[in-house]
C-alpha positions in Angstrom: 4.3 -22.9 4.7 1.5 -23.0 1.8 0.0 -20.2 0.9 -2.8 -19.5 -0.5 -3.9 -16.5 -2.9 -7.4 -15.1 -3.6 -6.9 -13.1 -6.6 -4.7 -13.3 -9.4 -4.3 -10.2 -11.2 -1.4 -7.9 -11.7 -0.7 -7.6 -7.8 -1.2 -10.9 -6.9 1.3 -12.1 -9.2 3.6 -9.8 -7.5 2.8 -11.5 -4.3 3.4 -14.9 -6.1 7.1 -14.1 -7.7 8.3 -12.7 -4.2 7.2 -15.5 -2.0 8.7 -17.6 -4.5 11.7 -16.5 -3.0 11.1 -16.7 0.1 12.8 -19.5 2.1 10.0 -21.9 3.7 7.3 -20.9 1.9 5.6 -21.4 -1.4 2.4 -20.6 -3.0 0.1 -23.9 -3.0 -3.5 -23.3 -4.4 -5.3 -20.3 -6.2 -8.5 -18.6 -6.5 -9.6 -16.1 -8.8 -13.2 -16.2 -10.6 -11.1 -15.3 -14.2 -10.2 -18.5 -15.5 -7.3 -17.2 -17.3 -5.9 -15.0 -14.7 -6.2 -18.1 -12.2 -4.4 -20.7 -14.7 -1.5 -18.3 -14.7 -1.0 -17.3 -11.6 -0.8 -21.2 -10.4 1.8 -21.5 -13.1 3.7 -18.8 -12.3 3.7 -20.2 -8.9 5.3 -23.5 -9.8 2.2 -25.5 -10.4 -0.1 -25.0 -7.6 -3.5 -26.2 -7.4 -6.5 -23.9 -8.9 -9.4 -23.9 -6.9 -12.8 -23.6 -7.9 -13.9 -21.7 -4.6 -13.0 -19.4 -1.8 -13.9 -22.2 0.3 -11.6 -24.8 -1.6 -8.7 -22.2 -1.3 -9.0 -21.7 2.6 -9.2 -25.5 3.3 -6.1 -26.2 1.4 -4.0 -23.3 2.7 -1.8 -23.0 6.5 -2.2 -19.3 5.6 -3.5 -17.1 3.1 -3.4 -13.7 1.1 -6.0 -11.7 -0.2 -5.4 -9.8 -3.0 -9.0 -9.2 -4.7 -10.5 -6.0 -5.7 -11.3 -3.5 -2.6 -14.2 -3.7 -2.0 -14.0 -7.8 -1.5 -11.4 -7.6 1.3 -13.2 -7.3 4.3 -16.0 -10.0 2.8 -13.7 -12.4 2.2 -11.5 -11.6 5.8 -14.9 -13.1 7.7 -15.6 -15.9 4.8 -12.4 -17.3 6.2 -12.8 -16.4 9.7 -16.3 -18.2 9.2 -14.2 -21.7 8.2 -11.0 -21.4 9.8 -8.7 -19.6 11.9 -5.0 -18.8 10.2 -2.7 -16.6 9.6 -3.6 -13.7 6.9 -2.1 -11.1 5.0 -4.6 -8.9 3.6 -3.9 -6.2 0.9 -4.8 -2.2 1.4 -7.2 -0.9 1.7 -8.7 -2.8 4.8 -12.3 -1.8 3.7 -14.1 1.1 1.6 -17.3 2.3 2.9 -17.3 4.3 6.7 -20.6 1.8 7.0 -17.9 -0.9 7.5 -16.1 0.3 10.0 -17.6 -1.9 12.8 -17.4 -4.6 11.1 -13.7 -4.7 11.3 -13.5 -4.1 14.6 -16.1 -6.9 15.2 -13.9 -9.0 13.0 -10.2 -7.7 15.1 -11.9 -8.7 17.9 -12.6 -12.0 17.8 -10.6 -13.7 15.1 -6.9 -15.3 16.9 -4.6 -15.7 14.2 -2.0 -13.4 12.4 -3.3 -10.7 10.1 -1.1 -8.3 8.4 -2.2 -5.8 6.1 -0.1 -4.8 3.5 1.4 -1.5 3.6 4.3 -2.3 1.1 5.5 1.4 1.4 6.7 0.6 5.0 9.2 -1.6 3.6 10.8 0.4 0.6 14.4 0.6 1.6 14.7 4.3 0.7 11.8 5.2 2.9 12.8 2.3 5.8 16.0 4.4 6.1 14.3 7.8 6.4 12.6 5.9 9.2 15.3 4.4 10.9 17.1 7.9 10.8 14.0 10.0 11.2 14.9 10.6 15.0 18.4 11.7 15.0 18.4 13.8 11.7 15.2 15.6 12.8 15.6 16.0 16.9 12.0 15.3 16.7 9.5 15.7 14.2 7.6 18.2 13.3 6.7 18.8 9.6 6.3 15.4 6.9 5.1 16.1 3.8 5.3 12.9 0.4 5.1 13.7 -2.5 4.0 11.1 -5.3 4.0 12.3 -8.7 3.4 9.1 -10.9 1.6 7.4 -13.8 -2.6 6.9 -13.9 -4.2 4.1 -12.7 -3.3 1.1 -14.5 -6.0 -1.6 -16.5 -7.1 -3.8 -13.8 -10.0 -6.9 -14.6 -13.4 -5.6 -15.0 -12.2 -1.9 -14.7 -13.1 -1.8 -11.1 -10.7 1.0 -10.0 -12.0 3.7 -12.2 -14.8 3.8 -10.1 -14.9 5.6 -6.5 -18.3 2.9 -5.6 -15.3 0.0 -5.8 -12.2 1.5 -4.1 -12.9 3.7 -1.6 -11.7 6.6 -3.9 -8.0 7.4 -4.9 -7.3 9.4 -1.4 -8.4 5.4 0.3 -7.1 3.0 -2.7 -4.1 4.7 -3.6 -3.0 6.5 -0.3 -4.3 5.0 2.6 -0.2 4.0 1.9 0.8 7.2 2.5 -1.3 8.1 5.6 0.4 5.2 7.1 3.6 6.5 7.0 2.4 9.4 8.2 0.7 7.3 11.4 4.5 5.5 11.4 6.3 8.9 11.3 4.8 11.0 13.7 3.7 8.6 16.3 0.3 10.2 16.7 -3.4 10.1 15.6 -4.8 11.8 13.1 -7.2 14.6 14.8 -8.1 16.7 11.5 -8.3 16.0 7.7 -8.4 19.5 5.1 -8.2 18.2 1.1 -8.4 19.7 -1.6 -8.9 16.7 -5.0 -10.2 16.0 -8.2 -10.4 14.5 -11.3 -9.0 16.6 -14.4 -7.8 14.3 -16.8 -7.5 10.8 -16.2 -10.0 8.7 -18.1 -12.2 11.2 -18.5 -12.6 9.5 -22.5 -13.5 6.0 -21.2 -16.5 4.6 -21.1 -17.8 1.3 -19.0 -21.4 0.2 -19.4 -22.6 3.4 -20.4 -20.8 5.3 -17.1 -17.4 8.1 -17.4 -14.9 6.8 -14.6 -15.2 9.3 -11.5 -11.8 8.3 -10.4 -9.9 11.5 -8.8 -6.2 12.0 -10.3 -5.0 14.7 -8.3 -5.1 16.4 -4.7 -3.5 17.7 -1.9 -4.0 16.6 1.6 -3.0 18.1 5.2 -3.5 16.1 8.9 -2.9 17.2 11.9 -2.0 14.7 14.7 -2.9 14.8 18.5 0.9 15.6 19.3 1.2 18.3 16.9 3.1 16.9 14.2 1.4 18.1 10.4 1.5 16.3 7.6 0.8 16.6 4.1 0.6 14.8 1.1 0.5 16.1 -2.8 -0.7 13.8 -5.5 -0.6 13.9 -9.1 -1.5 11.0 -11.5 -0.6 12.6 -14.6 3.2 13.0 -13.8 5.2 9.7 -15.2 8.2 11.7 -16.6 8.9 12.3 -13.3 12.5 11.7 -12.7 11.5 10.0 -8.9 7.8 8.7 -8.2 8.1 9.7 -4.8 9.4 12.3 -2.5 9.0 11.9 1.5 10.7 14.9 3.7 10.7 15.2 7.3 11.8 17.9 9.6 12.0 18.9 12.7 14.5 21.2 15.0 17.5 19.9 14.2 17.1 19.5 10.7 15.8 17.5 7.5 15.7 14.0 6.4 14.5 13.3 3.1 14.1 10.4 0.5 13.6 9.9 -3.1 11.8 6.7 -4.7 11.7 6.3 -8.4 9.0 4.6 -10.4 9.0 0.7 -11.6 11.8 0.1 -13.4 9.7 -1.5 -16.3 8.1 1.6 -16.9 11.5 3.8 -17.3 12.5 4.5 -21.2 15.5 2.2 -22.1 16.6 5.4 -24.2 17.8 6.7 -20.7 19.7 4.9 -19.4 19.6 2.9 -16.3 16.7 3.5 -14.3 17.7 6.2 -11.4 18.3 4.8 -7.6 16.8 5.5 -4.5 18.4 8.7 -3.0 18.7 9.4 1.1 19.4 13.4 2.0 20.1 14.2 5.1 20.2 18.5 5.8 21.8 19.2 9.0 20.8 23.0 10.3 24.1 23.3 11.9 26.8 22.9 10.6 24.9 23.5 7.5 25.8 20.9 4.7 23.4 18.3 3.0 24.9 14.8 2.8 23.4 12.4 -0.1 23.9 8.7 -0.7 21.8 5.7 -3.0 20.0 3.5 -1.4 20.8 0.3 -3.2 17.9 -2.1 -4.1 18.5 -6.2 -4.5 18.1 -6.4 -8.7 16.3 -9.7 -8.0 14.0 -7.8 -5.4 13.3 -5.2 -8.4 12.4 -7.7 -11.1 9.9 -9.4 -8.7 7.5 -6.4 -8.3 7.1 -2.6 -9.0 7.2 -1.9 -5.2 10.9 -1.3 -4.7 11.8 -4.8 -2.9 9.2 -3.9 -0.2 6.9 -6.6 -1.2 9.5 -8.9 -0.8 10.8 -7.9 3.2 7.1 -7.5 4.1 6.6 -11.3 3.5 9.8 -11.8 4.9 8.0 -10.1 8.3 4.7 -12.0 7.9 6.0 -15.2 7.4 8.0 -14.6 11.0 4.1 -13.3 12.1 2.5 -16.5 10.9 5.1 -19.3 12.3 4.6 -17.7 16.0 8.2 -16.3 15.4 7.8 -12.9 15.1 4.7 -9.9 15.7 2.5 -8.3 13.4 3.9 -4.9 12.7 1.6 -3.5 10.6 -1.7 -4.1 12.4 -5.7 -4.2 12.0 -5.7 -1.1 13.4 -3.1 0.8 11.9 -4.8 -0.4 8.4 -8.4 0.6 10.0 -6.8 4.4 11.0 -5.4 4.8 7.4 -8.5 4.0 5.5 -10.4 6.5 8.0 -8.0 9.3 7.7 -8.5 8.4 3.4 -12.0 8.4 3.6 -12.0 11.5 5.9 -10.4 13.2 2.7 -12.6 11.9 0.5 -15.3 13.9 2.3 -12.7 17.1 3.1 -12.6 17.3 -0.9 -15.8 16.5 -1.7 -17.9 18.9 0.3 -15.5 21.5 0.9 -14.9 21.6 4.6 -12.7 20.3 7.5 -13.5 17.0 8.8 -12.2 16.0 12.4 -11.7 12.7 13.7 
């Protein structure tokens, strides 16, 4: 199958190295406005074909994957349902602005083919065990709570995510993720949003055309769910000497399952040691006794991404999706109801109150 990939920054190189080892499937033709960025992302890719426009890149793909800035996806989701009709995978967040809202469901309606929207976090094999074992560790959940303590927003082209305008804000561009799982977890719909968010001290000293990044760094959010599981999620963007980026703990009557994620390997200091592996707890209430084991990541899966392999086992799933083989498990929907719980925190934070959906 040959892809094709609008956008060729950081991410989208990520999407390239791991479908470059994927069996059956190989990155054909690339779009990105930055020359540059384009020219290397085709040769990372094995010499695929740089295209001059969006319309250039749909024509010669049999499926494609958007990985622009935010505020592009949904444009560019009906730019290609306007030419043709394949299979997608488009990257989080599904759209930025509440005003948009119908437009995706205008757009889930009517288009036919496979569209997947990438909620890598899903697929981490630390937090894919938790998942699997959620049930039996638990007796039902009640309480789920991540915690992601991790490095500030990286350098992207243009600076376009130091500004809330062009993601959606942190709490929809960095953690629509997060509400997913909690969606996943708890098997329910978010019913009520409370935050509490800001921006202390990430790039607070920058300057773009005159403006001081309003980018938030910081927060805490809690949802409630229509089958009265509660959730919550603590976020801190000024904590890389974490030992573990994130922490994901669920509980229920029987007892507690928990999981720890560390951060990119590339980022831990080689003064260290080896970078730390993914940890599954499981905490029994009776007989009391917590149980811990690694959760071993391919080192090939590693190297291909800062996502913990889960890049590489969504496509995996997609490429099932697109060939008719398999379904889409992560949905328009479920990326619609993540971004809405997000930007329902957004507006929990920002005016001080508690928003319900």
């Amino acid at each position: 199958m040959k892809y094709g990939l609008i956008g060729c920054g950081m991410m989208g190189q990520e999407h390239i190295r791991n479908i470059n080892i994927l069996d059956g499937a190989f990155v054909g033709a690339v779009f990105d406005p930055v020359e540059e960025l384009a020219q290397y992302a085709a040769k990372l890719a094995g010499g695929a074909d740089v295209c001059d426009t969006l319309d250039q890149v749909i024509d010669a793909s049999d499926a494609i994957v958007i990985v622009s800035p935010n505020y592009l996806h949904l444009d560019q989701l009906e730019a290609i349902a306007a030419r043709r009709t394949i299979p997608i995978l488009v990257e989080k967040p599904l759209y930025t602005d509440p005003k948009e809202a119908n437009r995706v469901t205008a757009f889930s309606q009517s288009y036919k083919a496979p569209v997947w929207v990438a909620m890598e976090y899903r697929y981490m094999p630390p937090i894919s065990a938790l998942l699997e074992g959620l049930q039996d560790a638990t007796g039902g959940l009640k309480m789920f709570s991540i915690r992601e303590h991790r490095f500030p927003f990286l350098p992207k082209i243009g600076d376009w995510n130091r500004f809330n305008r062009n993601t959606g804000g942190t709490l929809v561009e960095k953690c629509c993720h997060f509400f997913d799982l909690m969606r996943l977890a708890s098997g329910g719909d978010a019913v009520r949003v409370m935050a509490s968010a800001g921006q202390a001290y990430n790039h607070l000293d920058e300057v773009y055309d005159g403006q001081t990044p309003d980018i938030w760094d910081h927060g805490y959010v809690i949802v409630d769910f229509d089958n009265g599981v509660r959730a919550m999620l603590e976020l801190c963007m000024f904590a890389e000497g974490s030992k573990y980026q994130e922490e994901v703990s669920a509980v229920g009557p029987l007892g507690k399952i928990e999981c720890r994620v560390p951060g990119p390997g590339r980022f831990w200091p080689a003064d260290l040691g080896p970078a730390p592996e993914p940890l599954l707890i499981k905490s029994p209430r009776s007989p009391q006794g917590p149980s811990k084991k690694t959760v071993p990541v391919d080192p090939q899966l590693l190297d291909a991404g800062d996502h913990n392999g889960s890049t590489f086992y969504q496509h995996q799933k997609f490429l099932e999706a697109a060939r008719g083989k398999g379904n889409v498990e992560v949905t328009l929907q479920d990326g619609a109801s993540a971004v809405a719980i997000g930007l329902a925190a957004q507006k929990s934070a920002r005016d001080h109150c508690v928003v319900n959906l």
